[in-house]
Residue, then its C-alpha position, 0 to 999 in steps of 0.5 A: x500500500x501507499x504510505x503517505x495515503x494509509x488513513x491509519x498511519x504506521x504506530x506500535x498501536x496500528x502495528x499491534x492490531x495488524x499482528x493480530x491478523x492470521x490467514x485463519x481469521x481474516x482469510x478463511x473465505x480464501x483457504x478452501x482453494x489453496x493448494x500446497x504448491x501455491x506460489x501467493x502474493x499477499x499485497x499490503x502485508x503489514x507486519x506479515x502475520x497473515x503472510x507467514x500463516x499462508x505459508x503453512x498452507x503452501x508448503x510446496x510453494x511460496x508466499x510473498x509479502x509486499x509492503x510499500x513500507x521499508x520499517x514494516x518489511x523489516x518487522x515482517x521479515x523478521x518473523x519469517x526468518x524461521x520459514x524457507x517458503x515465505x520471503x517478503x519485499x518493498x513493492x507499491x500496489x499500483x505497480x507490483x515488481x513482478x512481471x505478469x502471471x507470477x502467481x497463482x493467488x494473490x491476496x490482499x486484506x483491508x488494503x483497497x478501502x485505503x486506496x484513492x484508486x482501488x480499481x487500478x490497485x485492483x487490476x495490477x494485482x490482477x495482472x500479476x495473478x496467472x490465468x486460472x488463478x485467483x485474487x482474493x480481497x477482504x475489505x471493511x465497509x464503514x457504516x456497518x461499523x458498530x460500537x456498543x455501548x456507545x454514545x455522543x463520543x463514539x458517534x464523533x470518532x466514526x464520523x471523524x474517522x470517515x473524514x479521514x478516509x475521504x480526505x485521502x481520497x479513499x472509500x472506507x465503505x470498501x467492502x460493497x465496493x468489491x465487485x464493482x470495483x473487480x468489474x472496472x478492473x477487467x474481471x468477468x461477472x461470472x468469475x466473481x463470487x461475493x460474500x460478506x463477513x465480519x471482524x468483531x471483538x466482544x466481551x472479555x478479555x477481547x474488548x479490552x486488548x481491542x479497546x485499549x488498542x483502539x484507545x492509543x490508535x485514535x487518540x495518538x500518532x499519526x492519526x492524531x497529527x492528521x485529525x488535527x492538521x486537517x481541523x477535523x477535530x480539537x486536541x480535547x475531542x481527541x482525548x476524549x475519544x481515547x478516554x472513551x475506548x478505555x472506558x469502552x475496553x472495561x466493558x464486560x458487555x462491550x462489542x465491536x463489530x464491522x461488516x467486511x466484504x469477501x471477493x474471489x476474483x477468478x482469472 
């Protein structure tokens, strides 16, 4: 992905909640048609948790992880050190380092609703993907977002939150974008197969680490710097929205939950 375009900047707290990621919980609707001798691109891969889960499911081929990030690649590489099948490099989404055809899945996770251009994102992975292959991505959709229990401030935050998106000229209600945005990319109707799922965390102990998460993601960092820089909100609101995810975090009946769209793209 495009670091000067991702809404949520690159802090520890971002970084924490994208470890937390694994191909078993944030790609499942992919894992059926992984076949061991796969050679898989995992696009905008992050500190590569889901990269080097994928791995086990591809112990005959290989799994590439690609970040635009060189501080995040490096995080990556070092949980990969141990594993012979699953390498990671510096790449831009919107002009991938492979030539066309080199892989037989390439997948991306919450990486298009990030993006001012998702079909052209969307086409590049395309064209790196054989014929016969399959592109997979899994993407939020903002307004299904919910947060309970919760009130004046949570409200503030999602709708600043949106702000931020749209500022970066990205759409945040990605995932009831996916087919439109495979069909503009060059993808047939018939080669799509849509479904949605969702990330949630409710109740204890998951709330807690999420909220607290939460509480230091939106309230600090770069996230933080943009919402002020962009007179989105006062620095009083911003402290507020982080105190009001601490308080969310000690929530024993505290839930959040957003929708995400699931598409299988085959070429």
């Amino acid at each position: 992905m495009l670091p000067n375009n991702y809404t949520q900047g690159f802090s520890a707290a971002v970084l924490t909640s994208h470890s937390s990621r694994t191909a078993q919980n944030s790609c499942a609707y992919l894992l059926p048609h992984l076949k061991p001798t796969d050679r898989i691109l995992d696009v905008g891969c992050g500190p590569g948790s889901i990269t080097v889960s994928l791995a086990a499911y591809a112990p005959e081929g290989q799994v590439t992880g690609v970040d635009s990030s060189k501080e995040v690649v490096e995080i990556a590489n070092g949980q990969a050190q141990h594993l012979s099948n699953c390498n990671f490099a510096v790449g831009d989404v919107l002009n991938l380092p492979f030539p066309d055809g080199s892989f037989d899945v390439v997948h991306a996770h919450q990486v298009l609703l990030h993006l001012p251009d998702a079909t052209r994102a969307l086409g590049e992975m395309r064209r790196v993907c054989r014929v016969g292959g399959v592109v997979a991505c899994r993407e939020g959709d903002w307004d299904s977002t919910i947060v309970h229990p919760g009130g004046p401030i949570m409200d503030r935050w999602k709708a600043i939150a949106e702000r931020v998106f749209r500022n970066a000229g990205s759409e945040p209600n990605g995932g009831r974008m996916l087919i439109t945005w495979a069909l503009k990319a060059g993808f047939a109707a018939e080669s799509i197969e849509f479904t949605m799922g969702s990330q949630t965390y409710a109740g204890q102990p998951a709330a807690r680490w999420w909220g607290d998460s939460f509480a230091k993601r939106y309230s600090q960092g770069e996230w933080r710097e943009k919402v002020l820089g962009q007179g989105l909100a006062s620095s009083v609101e911003v402290d507020q929205i982080g105190e009001a995810w601490r308080a969310w975090a000690k929530d024993e009946a505290a839930i959040y939950s957003i929708a995400c769209g699931e598409v299988l793209c085959f070429k």
